[in-house]
C-alpha positions, -999 to +999 in steps of 0.1 A: +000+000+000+013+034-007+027+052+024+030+088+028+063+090+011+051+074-023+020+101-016+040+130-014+064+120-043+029+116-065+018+151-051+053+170-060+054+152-096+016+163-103+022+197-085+038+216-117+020+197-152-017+202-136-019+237-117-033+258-144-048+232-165-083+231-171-110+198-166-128+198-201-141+162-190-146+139-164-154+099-168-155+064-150-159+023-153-192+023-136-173+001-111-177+005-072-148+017-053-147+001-016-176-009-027-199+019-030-208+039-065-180+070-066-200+102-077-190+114-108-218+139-109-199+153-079-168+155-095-182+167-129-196+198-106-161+207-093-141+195-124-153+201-157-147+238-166-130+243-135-092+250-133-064+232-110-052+256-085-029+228-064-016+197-053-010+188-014-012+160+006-029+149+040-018+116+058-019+094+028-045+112+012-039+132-020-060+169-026-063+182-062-071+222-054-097+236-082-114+264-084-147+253-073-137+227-048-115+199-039-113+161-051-098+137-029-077+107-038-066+080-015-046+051-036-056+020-016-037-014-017-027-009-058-043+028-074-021+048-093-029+082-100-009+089-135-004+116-163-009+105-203-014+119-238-051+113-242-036+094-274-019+067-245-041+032-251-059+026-211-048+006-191-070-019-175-089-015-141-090+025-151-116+035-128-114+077-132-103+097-158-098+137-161-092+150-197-075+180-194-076+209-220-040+204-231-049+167-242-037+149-215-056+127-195-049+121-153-061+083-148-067+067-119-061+030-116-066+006-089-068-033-099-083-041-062-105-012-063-097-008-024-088+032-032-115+062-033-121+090-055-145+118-043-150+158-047-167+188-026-170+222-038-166+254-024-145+248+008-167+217+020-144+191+038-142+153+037-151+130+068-124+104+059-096+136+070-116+146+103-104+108+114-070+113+112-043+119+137-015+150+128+009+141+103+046+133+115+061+160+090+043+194+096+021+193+127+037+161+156+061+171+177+076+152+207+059+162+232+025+150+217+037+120+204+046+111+241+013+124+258-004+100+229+013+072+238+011+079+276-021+058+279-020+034+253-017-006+259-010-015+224+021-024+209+043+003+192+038-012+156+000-017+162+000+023+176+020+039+146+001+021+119-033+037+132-039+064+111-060+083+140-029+083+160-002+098+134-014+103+095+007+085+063+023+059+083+022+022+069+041-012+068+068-007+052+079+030+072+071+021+106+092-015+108+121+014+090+113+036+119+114+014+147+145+005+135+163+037+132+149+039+173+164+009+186+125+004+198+111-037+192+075-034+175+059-057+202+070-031+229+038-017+247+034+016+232+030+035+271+068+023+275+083+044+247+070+075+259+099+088+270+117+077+242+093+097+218+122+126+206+142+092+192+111+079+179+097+109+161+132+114+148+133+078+130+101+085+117+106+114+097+146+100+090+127+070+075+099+097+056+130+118+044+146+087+027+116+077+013+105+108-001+140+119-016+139+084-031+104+088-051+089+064-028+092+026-024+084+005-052+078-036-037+050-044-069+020-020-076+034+019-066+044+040-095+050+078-101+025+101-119+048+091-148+048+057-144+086+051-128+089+032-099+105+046-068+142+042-062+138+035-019+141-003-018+178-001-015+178+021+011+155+002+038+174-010+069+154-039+079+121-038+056+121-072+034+156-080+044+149-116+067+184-130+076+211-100+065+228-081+087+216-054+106+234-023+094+241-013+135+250-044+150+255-071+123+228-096+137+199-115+111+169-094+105+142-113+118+110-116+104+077-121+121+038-118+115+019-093+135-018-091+133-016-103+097+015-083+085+053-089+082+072-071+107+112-068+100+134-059+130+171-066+142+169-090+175+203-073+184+197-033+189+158-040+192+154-049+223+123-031+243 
């Protein structure tokens, strides 16, 4: 699943060839996404004839800016949001597409059909954003990371994947981030709070790599122009059962937790 990194790389790339560009259409499959109908009468209200004013990014949401309102993209297990000539042949499971007045067409295509596409206008907001904690770049800082894991029974792994605790966090950058903080993922999260300044640091050390990379590429993420990110060769412990730790040397270990593979060094992870 894209991570906040991959996000952000996707939201830099799109950033520059769509402000300015204007929506002269708006289309879909006709297929559910997460299993409910997306509204492309909503989107045709905020999009067609409307011009793109900006890119950002919240948790691992993505926000297209437009004149009249906002549309909201969050990628799922396998979308990719992606910029072609109209001319390009579509690719299969292409759920949305935007035809843009320069004759370029932004697709989005998600195979699992596990992401979401949706629009508000004016300066209506989205309920799925209310949900989510503050994102580790711009608005967490150590001494609310700590007072949020004060109370909390869960693990540390189990705590930094839930997106109403910190936003954009997955898989992939948390087993990195517990890593870069010496911290085990099975430790109860209450312990670590007076370890959060090392913690938040590995988190956004992880982030940084990631994001300067173009994101982490393990089968389905791609860029806006269809490259895959470069960050695989820079993850620690991530994917890397049985090779040395970069710190101490010992095998990465590799264990299951609540369905998903966690990474993590038994040597310099101890608690």
């Amino acid at each position: 699943m894209p991570e906040l990194p991959e996000v952000e790389t996707i939201v830099r790339e799109l950033r520059r060839p769509l402000v300015g560009r204007t929506v002269v259409r708006v289309r879909g499959s006709g297929l559910p996404l997460r299993g409910r109908a997306v509204d492309l009468k909503a989107l045709a209200v905020v999009c067609v004839g409307g011009r793109f004013c900006g890119a950002t990014r919240r948790g691992k949401y993505i926000l297209l800016g437009l004149d009249r309102g906002t549309v909201l993209v969050h990628l799922g297990m396998s979308g990719r949001l992606t910029l072609h000539p109209a001319t390009d042949a579509e690719a299969p499971h292409t759920h949305v597409v935007w035809t843009l007045g320069d004759g370029r067409e932004l697709r989005f295509v998600d195979p699992r059909r596990f992401g979401w596409v949706a629009a508000v206008t004016g300066d209506g907001t989205f309920p799925e954003l209310a949900r989510l904690g503050p994102d580790p770049l711009v608005e967490l800082d150590a001494p609310d990371l700590a007072a949020r894991l004060a109370h909390s029974r869960t693990s540390i792994k189990t705590f930094l994947l839930d997106q109403r605790r910190v936003a954009g966090l997955g898989n992939i950058y948390v087993c990195e981030a517990l890593h870069r903080a010496a911290i085990h993922p099975g430790t109860r999260a209450s312990r670590v709070r007076g370890r959060a300044p090392a913690l938040l640091d590995g988190i956004r050390g992880a982030l940084a790599d990631g994001i300067a990379n173009r994101g982490t590429t393990l089968r389905d993420y791609v860029g806006p122009g269809g490259e895959a990110g470069n960050n695989f060769a820079a993850l620690r412990v991530y994917a890397r059962e049985n090779e040395p730790c970069p710190r101490c040397r010992k095998r990465i270990r590799r264990r299951v937790d609540a369905g998903r593979p966690t990474f993590f060094c038994p040597g310099c992870q101890l608690t």
